[in-house]
Biopython code that builds the backbone (N, CA, C, O; Angstrom):
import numpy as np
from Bio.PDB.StructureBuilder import StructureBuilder

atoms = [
    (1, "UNK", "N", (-34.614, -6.473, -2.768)),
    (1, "UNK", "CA", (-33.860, -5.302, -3.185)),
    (1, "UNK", "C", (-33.632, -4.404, -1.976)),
    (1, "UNK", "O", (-34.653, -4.067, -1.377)),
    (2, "UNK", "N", (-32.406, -3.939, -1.494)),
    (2, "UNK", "CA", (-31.996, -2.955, -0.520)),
    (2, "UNK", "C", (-32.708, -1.715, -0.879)),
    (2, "UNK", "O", (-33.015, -1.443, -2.039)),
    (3, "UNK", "N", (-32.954, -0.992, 0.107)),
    (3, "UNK", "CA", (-33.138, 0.587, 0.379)),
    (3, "UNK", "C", (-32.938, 1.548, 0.021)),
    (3, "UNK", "O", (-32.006, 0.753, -0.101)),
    (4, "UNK", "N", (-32.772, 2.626, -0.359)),
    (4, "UNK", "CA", (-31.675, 3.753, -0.830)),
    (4, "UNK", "C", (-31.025, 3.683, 0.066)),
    (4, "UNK", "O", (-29.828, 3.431, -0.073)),
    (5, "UNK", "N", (-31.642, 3.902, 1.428)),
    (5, "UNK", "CA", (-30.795, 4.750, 2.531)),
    (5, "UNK", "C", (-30.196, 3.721, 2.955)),
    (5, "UNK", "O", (-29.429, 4.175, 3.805)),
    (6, "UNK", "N", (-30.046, 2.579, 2.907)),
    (6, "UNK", "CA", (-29.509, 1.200, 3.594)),
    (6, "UNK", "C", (-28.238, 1.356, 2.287)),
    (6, "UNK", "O", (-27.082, 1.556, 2.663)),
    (7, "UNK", "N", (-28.487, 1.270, 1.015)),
    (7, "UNK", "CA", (-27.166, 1.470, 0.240)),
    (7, "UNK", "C", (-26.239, 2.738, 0.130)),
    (7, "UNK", "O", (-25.179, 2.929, -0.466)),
    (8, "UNK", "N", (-27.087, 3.592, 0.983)),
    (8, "UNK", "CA", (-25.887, 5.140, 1.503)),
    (8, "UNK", "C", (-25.166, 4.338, 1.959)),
    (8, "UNK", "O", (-24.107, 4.088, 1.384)),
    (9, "UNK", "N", (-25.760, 3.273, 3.895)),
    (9, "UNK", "CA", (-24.700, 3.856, 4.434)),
    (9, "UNK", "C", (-23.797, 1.968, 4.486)),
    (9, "UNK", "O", (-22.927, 1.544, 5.246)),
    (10, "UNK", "N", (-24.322, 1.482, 3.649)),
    (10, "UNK", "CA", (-23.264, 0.252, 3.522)),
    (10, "UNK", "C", (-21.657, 0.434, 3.277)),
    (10, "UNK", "O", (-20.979, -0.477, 3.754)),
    (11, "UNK", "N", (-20.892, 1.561, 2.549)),
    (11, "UNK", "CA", (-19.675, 1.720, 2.273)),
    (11, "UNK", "C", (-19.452, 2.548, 3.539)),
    (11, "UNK", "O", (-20.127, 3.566, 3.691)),
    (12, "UNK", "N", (-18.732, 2.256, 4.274)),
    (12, "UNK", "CA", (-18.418, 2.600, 5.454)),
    (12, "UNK", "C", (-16.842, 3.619, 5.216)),
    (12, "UNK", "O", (-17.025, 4.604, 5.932)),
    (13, "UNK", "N", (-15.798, 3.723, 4.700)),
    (13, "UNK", "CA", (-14.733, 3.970, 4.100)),
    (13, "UNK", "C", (-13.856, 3.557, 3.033)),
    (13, "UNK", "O", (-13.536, 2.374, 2.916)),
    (14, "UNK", "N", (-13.579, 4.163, 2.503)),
    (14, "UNK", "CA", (-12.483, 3.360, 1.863)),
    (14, "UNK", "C", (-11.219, 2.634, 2.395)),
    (14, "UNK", "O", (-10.851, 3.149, 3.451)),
    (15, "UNK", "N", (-10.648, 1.875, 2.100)),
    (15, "UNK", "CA", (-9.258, 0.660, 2.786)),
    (15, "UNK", "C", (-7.904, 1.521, 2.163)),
    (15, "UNK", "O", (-7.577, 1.589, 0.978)),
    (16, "UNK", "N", (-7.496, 1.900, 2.869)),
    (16, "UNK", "CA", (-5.792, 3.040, 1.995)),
    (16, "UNK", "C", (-4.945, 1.605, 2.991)),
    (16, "UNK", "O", (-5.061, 1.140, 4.125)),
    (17, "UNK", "N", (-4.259, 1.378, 2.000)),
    (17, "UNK", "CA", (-3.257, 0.384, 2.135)),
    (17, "UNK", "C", (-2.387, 0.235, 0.800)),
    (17, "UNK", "O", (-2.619, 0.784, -0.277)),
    (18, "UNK", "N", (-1.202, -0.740, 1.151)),
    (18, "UNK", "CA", (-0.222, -0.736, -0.059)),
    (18, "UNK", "C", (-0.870, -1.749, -1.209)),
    (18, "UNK", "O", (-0.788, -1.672, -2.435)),
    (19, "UNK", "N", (-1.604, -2.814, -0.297)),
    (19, "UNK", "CA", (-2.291, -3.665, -1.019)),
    (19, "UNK", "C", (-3.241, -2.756, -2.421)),
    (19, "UNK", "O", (-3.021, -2.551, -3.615)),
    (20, "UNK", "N", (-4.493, -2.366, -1.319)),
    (20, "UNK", "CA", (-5.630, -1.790, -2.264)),
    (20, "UNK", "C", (-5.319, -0.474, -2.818)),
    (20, "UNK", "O", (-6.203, 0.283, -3.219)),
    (21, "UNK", "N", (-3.669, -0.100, -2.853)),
    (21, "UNK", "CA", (-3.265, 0.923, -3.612)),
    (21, "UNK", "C", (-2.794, 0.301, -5.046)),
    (21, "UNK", "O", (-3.149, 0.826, -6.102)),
    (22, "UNK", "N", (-1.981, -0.836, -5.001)),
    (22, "UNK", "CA", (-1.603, -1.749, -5.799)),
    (22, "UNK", "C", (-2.701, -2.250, -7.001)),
    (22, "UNK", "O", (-2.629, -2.161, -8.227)),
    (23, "UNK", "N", (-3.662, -2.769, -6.183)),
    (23, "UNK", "CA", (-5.028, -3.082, -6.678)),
    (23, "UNK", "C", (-5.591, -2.457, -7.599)),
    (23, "UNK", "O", (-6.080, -2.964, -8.609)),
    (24, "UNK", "N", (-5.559, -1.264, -7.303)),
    (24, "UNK", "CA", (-6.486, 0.144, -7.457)),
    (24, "UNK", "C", (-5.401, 0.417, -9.247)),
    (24, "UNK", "O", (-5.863, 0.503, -10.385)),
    (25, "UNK", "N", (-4.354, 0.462, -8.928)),
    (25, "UNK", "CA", (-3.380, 0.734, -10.448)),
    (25, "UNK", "C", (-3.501, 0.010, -11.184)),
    (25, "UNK", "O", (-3.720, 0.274, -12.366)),
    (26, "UNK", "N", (-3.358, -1.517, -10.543)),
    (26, "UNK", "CA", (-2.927, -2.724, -11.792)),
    (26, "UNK", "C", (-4.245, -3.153, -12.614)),
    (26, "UNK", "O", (-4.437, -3.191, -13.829)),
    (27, "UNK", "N", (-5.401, -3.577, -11.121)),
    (27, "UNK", "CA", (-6.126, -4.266, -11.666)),
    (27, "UNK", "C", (-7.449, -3.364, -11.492)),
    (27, "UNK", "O", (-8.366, -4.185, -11.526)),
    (28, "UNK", "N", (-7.906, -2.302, -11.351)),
    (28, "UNK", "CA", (-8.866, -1.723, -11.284)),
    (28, "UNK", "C", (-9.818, -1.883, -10.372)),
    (28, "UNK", "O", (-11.019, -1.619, -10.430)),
    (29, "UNK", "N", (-8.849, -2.564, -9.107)),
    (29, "UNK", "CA", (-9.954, -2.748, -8.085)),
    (29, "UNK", "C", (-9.507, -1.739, -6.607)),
    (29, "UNK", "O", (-8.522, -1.117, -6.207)),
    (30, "UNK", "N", (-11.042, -2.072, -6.098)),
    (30, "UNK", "CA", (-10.337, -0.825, -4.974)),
    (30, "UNK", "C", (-11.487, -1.556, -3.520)),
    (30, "UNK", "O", (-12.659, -1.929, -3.565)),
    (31, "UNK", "N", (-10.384, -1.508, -2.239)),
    (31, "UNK", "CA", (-11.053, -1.696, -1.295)),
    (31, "UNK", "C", (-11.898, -0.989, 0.004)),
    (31, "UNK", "O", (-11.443, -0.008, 0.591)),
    (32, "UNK", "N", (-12.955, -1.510, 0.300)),
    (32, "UNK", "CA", (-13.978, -0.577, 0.829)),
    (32, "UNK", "C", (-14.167, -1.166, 2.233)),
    (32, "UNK", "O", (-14.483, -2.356, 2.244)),
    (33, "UNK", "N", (-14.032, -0.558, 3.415)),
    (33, "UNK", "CA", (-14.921, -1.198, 4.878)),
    (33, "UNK", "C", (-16.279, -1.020, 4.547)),
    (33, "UNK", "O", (-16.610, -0.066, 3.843)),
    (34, "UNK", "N", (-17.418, -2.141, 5.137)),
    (34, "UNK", "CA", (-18.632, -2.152, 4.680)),
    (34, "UNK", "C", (-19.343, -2.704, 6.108)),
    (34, "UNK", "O", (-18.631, -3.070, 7.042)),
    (35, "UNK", "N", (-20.421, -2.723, 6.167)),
    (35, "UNK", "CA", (-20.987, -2.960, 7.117)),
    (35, "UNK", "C", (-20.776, -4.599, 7.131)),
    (35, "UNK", "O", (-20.396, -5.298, 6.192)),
    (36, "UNK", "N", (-21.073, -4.942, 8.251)),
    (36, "UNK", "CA", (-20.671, -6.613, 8.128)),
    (36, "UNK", "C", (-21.995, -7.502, 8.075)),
    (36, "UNK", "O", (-21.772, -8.680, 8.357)),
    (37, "UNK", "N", (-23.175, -7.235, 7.810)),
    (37, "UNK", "CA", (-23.945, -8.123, 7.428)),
    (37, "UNK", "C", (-24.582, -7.950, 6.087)),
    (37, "UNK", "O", (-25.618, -8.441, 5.639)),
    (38, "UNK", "N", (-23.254, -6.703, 5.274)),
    (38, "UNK", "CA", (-24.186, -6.490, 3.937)),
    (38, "UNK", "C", (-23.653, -7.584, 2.760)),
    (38, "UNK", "O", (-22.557, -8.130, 2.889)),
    (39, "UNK", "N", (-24.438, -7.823, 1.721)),
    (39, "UNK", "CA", (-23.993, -9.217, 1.239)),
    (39, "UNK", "C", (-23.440, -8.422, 0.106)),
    (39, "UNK", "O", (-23.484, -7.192, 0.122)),
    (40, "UNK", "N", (-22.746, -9.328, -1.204)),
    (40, "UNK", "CA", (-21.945, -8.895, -2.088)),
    (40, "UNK", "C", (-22.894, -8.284, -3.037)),
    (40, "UNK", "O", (-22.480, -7.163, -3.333)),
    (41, "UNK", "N", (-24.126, -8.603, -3.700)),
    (41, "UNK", "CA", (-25.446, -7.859, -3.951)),
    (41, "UNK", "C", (-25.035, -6.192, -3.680)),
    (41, "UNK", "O", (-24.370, -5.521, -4.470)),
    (42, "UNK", "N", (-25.552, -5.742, -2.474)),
    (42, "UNK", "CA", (-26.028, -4.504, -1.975)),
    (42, "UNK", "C", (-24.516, -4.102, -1.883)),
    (42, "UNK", "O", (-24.460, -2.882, -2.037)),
    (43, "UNK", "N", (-23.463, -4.549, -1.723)),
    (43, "UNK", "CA", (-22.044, -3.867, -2.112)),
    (43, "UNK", "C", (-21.421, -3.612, -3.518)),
    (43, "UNK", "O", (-20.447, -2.973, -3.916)),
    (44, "UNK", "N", (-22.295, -4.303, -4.052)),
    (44, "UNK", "CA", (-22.614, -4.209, -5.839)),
    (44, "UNK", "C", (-23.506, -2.664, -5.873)),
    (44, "UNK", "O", (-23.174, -1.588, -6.370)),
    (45, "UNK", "N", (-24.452, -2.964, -5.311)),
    (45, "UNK", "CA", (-25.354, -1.613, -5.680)),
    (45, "UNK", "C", (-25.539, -0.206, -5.325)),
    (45, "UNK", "O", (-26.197, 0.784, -5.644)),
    (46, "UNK", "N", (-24.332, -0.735, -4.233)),
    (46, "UNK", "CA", (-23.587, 0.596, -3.294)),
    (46, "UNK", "C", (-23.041, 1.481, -4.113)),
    (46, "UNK", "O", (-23.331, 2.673, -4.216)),
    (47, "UNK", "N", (-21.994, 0.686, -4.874)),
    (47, "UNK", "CA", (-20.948, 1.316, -5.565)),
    (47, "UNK", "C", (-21.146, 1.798, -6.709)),
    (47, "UNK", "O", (-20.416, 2.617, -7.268)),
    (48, "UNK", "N", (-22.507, 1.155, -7.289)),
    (48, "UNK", "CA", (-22.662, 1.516, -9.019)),
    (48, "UNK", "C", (-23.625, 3.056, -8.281)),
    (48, "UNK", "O", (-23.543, 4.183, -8.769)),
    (49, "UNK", "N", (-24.511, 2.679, -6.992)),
    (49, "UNK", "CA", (-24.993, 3.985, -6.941)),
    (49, "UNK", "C", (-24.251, 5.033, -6.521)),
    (49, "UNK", "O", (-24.038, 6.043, -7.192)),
    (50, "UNK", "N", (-23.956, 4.877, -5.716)),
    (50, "UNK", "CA", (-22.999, 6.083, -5.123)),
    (50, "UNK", "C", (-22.065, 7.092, -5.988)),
    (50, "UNK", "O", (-21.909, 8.313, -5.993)),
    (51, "UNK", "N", (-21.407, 5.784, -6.863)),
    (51, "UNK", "CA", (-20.496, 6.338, -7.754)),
    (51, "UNK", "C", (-20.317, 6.378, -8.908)),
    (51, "UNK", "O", (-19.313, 6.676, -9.555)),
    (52, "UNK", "N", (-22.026, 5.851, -9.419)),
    (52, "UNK", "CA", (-21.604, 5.565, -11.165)),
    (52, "UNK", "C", (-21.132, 5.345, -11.680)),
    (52, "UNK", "O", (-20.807, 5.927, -12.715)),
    (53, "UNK", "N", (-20.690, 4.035, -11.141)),
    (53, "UNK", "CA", (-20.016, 3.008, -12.309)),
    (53, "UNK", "C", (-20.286, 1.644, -12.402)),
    (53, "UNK", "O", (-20.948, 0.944, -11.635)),
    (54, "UNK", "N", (-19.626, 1.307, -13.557)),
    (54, "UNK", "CA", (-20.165, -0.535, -13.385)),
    (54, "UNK", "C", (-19.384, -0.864, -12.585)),
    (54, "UNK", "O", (-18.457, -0.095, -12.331)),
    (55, "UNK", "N", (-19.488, -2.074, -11.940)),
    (55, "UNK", "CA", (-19.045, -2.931, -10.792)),
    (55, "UNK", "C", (-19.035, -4.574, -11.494)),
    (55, "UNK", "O", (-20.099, -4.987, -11.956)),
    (56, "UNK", "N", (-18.118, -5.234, -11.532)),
    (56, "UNK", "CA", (-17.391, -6.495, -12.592)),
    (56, "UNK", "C", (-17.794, -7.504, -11.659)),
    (56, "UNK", "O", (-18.463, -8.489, -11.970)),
    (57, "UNK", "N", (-17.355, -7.228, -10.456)),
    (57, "UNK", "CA", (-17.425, -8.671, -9.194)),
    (57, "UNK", "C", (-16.957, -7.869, -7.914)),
    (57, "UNK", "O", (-16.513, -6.723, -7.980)),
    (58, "UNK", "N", (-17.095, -8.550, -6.805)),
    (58, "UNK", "CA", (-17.219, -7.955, -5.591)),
    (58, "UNK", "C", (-16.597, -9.350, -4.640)),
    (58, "UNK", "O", (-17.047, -10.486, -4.782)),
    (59, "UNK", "N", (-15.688, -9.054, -3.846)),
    (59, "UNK", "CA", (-14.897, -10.648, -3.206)),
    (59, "UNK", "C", (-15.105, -9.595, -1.887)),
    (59, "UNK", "O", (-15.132, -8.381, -1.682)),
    (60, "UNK", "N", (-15.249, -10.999, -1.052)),
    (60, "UNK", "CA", (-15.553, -10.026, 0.247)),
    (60, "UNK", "C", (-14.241, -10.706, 1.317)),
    (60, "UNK", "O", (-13.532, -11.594, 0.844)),
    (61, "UNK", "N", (-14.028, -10.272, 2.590)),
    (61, "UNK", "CA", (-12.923, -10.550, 3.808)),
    (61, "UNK", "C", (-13.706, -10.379, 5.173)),
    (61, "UNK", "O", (-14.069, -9.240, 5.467)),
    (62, "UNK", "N", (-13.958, -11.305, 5.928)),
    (62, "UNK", "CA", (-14.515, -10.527, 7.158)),
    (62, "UNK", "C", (-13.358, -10.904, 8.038)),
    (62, "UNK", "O", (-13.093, -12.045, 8.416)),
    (63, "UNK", "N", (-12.351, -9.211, 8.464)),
    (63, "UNK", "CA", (-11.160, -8.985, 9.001)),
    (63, "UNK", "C", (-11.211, -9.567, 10.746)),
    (63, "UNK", "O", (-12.093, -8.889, 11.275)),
    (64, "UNK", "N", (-10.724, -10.356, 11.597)),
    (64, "UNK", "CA", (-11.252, -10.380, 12.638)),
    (64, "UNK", "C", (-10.317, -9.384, 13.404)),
    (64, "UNK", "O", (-9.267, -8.947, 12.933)),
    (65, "UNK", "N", (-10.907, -9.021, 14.861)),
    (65, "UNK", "CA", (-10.430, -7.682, 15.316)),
    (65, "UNK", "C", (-8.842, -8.256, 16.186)),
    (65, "UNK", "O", (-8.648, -9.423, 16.525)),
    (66, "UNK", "N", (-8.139, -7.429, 16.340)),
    (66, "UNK", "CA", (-6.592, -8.270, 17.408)),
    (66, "UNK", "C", (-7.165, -8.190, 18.915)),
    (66, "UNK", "O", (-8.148, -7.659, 19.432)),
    (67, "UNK", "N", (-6.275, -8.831, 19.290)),
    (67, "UNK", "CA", (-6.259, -8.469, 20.672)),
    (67, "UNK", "C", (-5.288, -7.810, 21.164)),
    (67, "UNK", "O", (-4.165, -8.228, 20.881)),
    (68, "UNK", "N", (-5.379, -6.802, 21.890)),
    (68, "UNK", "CA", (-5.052, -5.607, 22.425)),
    (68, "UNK", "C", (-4.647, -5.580, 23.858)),
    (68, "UNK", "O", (-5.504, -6.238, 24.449)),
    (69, "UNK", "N", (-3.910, -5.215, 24.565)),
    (69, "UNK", "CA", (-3.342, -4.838, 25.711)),
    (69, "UNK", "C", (-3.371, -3.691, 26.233)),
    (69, "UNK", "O", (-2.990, -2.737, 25.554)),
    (70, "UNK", "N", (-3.838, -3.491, 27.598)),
    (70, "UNK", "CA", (-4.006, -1.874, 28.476)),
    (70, "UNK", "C", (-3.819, -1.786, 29.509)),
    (70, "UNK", "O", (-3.037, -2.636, 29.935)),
    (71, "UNK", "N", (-4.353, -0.799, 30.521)),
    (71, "UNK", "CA", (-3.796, -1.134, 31.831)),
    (71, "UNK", "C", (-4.803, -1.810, 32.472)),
    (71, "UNK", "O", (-4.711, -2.256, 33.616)),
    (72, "UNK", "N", (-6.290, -1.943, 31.365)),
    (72, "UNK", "CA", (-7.071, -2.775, 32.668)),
    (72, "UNK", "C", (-7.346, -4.363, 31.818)),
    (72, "UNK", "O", (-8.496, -4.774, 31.659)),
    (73, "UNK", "N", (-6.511, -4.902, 31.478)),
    (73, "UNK", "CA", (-6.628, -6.112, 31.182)),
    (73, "UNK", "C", (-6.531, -6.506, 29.459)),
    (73, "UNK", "O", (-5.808, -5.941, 28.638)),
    (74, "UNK", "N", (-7.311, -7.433, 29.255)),
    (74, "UNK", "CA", (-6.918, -7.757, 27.917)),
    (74, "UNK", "C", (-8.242, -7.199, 26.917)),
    (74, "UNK", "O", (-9.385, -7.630, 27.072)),
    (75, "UNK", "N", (-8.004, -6.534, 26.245)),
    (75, "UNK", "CA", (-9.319, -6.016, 25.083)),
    (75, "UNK", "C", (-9.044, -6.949, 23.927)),
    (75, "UNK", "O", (-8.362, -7.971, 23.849)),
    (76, "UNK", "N", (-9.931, -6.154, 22.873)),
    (76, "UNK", "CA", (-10.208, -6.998, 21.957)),
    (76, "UNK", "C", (-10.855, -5.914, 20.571)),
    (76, "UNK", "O", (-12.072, -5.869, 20.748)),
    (77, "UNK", "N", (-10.477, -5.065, 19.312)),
    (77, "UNK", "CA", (-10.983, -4.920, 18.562)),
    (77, "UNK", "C", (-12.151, -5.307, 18.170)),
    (77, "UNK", "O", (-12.683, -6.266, 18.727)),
    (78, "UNK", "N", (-12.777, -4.631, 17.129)),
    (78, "UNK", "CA", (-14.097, -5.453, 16.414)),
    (78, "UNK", "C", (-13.994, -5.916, 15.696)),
    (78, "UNK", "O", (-13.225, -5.243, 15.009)),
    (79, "UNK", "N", (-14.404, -7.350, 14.841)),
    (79, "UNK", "CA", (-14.788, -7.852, 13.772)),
    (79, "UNK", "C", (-14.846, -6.671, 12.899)),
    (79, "UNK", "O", (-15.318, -5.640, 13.377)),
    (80, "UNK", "N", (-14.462, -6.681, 11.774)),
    (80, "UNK", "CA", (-15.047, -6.030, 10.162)),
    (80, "UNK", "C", (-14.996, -6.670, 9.049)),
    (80, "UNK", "O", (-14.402, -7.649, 8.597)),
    (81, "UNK", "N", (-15.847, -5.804, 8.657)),
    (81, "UNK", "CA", (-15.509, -6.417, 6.839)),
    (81, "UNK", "C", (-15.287, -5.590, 5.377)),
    (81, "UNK", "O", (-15.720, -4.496, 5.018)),
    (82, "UNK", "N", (-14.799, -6.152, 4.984)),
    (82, "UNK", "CA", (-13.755, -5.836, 4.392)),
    (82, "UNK", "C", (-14.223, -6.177, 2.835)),
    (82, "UNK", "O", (-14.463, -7.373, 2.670)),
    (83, "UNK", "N", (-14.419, -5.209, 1.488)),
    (83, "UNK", "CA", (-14.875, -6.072, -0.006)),
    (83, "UNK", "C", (-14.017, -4.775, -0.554)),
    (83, "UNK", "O", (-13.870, -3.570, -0.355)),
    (84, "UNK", "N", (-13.431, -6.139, -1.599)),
    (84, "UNK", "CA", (-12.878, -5.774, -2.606)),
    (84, "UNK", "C", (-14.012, -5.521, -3.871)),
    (84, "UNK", "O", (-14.663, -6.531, -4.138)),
    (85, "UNK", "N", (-14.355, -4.205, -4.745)),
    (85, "UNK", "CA", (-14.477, -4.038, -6.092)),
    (85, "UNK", "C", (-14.069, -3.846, -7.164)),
    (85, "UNK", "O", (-13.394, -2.823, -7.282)),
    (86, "UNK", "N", (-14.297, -4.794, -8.539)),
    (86, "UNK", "CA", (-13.415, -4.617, -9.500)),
    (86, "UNK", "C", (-14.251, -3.905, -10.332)),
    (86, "UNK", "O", (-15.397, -4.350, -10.383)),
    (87, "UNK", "N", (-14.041, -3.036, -10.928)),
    (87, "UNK", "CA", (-14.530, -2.008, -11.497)),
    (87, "UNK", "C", (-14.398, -2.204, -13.268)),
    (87, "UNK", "O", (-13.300, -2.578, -13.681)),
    (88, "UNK", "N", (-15.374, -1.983, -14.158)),
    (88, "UNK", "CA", (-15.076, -2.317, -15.712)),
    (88, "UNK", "C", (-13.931, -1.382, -16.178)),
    (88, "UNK", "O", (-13.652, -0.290, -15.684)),
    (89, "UNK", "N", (-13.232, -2.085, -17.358)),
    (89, "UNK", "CA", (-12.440, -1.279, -17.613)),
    (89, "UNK", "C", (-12.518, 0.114, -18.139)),
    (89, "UNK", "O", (-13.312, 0.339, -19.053)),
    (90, "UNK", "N", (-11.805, 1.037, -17.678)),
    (90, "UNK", "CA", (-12.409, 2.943, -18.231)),
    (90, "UNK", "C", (-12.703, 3.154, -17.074)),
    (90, "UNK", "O", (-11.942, 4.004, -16.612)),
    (91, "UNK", "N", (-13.658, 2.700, -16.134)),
    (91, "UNK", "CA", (-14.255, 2.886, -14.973)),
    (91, "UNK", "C", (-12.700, 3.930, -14.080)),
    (91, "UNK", "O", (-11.481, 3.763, -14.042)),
    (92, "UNK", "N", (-13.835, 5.147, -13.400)),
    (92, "UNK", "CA", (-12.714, 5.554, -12.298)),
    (92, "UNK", "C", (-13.517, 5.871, -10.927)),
    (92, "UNK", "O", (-14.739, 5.935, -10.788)),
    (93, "UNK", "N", (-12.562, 6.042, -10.005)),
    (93, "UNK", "CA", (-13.742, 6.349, -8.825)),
    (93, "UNK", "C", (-13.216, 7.108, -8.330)),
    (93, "UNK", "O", (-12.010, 6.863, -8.278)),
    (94, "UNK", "N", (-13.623, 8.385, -7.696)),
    (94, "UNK", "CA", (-13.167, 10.055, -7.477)),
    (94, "UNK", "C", (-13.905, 10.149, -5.949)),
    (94, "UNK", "O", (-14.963, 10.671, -5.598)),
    (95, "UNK", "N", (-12.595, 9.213, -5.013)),
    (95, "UNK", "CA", (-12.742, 9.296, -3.113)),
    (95, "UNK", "C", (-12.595, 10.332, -2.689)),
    (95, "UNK", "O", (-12.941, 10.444, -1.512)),
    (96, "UNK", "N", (-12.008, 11.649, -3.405)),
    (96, "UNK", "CA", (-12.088, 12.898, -2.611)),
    (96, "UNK", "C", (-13.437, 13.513, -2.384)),
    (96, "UNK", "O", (-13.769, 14.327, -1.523)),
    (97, "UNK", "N", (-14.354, 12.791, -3.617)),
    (97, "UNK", "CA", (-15.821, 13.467, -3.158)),
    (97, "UNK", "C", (-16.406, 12.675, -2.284)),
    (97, "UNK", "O", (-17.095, 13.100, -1.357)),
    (98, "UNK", "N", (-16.174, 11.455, -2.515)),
    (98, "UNK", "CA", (-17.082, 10.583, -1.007)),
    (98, "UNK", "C", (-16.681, 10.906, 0.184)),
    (98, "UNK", "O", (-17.556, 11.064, 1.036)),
    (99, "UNK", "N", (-15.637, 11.041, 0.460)),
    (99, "UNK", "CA", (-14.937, 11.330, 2.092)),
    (99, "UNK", "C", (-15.262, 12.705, 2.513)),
    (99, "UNK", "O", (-15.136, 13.011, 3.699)),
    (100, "UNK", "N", (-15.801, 13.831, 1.359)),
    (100, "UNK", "CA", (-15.648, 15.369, 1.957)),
    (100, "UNK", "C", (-17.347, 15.107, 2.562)),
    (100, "UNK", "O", (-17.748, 15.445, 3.676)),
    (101, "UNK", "N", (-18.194, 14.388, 1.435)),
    (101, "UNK", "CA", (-19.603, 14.353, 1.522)),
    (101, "UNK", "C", (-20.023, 13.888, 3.162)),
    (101, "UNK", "O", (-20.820, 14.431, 3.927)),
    (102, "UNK", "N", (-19.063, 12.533, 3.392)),
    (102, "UNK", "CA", (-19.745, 11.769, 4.820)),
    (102, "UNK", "C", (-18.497, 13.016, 5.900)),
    (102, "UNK", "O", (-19.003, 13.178, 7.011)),
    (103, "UNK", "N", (-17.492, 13.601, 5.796)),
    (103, "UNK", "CA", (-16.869, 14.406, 6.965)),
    (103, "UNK", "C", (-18.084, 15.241, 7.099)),
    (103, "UNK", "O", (-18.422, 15.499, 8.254)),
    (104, "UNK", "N", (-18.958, 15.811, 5.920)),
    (104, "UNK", "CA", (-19.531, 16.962, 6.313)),
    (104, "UNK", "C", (-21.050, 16.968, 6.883)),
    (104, "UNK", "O", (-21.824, 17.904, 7.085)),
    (105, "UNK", "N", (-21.217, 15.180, 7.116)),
    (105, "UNK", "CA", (-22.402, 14.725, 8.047)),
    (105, "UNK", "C", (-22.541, 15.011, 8.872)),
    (105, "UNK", "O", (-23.501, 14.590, 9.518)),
]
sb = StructureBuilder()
sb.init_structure("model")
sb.init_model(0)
sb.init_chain("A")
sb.init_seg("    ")
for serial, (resi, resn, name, xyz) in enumerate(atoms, 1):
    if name == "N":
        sb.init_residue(resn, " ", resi, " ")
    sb.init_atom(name, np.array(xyz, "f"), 0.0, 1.0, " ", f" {name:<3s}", serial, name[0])
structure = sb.get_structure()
């Protein structure tokens, strides 16, 4: 069983895209950046804690980073990852309070 404080800081942001905006209307799911060695478990227990709600299933993405161009050669982004949650139906999730809570860390 994960931590408290290890399931604070597993949800890293929320994903704002057209996709997980789409998601978020049709099918009640919504996407989260997460730490990349947390498993679908503790991204389960993230979300029911954090935000009180049930959590249906959890599909995960690990995004790889681009490569990038500068003036001193070739870079490279980071790896992330990336989980989708589908949330029970009724379920809502209210991101204006998570995002004011971690800005005001």
């Amino acid at each position: 069983m994960a931590n408290e404080a290890r399931l604070m800081n597993i949800l890293r942001a929320p994903v704002i895209s057209e996709k997980g905006n789409l998601g978020a209307d049709k099918f009640n799911t919504f996407a989260f950046k997460v730490l990349p060695d947390a498993s679908k478990f503790e991204i389960k227990k993230a979300v029911e804690t954090v935000f009180g709600v049930e959590v249906i299933s959890v599909h995960t993405v690990n995004v790889a980073g681009k490569a990038r161009r500068s003036a001193h050669g070739m870079g490279r982004r980071s790896d992330w990852k990336k989980a989708y949650v589908k949330l029970a139906p009724g379920a809502q999730l209210n991101m204006d309070n998570i995002t004011a809570e971690k800005e005001s860390k």
